[in-house]
C-alpha positions in Angstrom: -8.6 4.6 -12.1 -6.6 4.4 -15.6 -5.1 7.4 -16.7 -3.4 8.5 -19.7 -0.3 10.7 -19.7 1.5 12.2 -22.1 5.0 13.5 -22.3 6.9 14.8 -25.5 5.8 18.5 -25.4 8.4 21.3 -25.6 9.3 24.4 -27.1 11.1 23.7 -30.8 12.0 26.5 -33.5 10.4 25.9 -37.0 11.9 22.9 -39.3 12.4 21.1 -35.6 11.3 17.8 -34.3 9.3 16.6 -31.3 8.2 13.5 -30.2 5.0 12.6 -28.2 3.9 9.9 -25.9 1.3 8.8 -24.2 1.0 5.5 -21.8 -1.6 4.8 -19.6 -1.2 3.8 -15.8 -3.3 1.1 -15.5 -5.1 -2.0 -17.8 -7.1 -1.0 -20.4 -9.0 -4.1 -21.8 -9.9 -4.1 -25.7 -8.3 -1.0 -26.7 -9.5 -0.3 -30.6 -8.3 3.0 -31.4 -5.5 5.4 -30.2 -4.9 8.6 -31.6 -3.7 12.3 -31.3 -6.0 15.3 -30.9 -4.8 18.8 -30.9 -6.3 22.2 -30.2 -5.0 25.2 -30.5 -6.0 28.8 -29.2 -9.4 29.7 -30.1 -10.0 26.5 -32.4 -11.8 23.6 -31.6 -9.9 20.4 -31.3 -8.6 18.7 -34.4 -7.9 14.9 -35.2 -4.0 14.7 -36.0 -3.4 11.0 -36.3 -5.0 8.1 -35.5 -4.3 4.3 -35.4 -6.2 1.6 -35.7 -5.6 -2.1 -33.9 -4.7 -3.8 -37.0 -2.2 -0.6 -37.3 -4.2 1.6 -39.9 -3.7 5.1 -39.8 -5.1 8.3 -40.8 -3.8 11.7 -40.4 -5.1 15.6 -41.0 -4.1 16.9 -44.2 -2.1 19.4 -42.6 0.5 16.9 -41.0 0.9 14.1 -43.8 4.3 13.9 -44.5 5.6 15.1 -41.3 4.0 12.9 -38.4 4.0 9.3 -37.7 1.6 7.9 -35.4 2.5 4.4 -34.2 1.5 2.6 -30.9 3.0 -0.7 -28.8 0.7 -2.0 -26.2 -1.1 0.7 -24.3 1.5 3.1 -25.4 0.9 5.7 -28.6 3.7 7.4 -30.0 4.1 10.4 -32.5 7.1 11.5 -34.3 6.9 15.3 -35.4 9.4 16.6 -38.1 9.4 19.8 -40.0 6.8 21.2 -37.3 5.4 24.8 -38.0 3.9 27.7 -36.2 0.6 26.5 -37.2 1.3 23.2 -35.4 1.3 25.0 -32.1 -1.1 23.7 -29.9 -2.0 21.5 -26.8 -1.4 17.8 -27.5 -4.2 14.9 -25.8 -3.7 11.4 -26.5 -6.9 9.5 -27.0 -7.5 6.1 -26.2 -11.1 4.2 -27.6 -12.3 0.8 -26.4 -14.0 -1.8 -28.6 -17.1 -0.6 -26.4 -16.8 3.0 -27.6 -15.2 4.3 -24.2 -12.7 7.2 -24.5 -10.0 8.0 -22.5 -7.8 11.1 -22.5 -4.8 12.9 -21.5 -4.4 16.1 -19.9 -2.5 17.3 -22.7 1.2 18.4 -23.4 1.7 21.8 -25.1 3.5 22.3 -28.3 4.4 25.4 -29.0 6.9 26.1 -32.0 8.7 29.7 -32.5 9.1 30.9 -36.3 
């Protein structure tokens, strides 16, 4: 069974950096879209970044500037700078298939201290 798992998360004081990644432990044929969702207490889950497989991406208002998404194989990266209080949250890589099949992490919490 394929599973993705992230690693990355941390404590950080604001104006720090973090930096997620996700990789996933087995094949995962025709993989279109990865990306970064995050939710944080009492909120539903937000898109952060995504990327596409001809390297497009896209991020949340909120986070231009600061994050870059980038991915290598069946690995998705995200570099955090300048993170916030607001940007506290749990962390879940997403992986989507040509077919429309997601996969997910567990999630890696991000919490940063003002």
């Amino acid at each position: 069974q394929v599973q993705l798992v992230e690693s990355g998360g941390g404590l950080v004081q604001a104006g720090g950096s973090l930096r997620l990644s996700c990789a996933a432990s087995g094949s995962i044929f025709s993989i279109n879209t990865m990306g970064w969702y995050r939710q944080a207490p009492g909120k539903q889950r937000e898109s952060v970044a995504t990327i596409s497989s001809i390297g497009s991406t896209n991020y949340v208002d909120s986070v231009k500037g600061r994050f870059t998404i980038s991915r290598d194989k069946n690995t998705v990266l995200m570099q955090m700078n300048s993170l916030k209080p607001e940007d506290t949250a749990i962390y879940y890589c997403n992986f989507r298939t040509r077919y429309g099949v997601d996969y997910w992490g567990k999630g890696t919490l991000v919490t940063v201290s003002s």
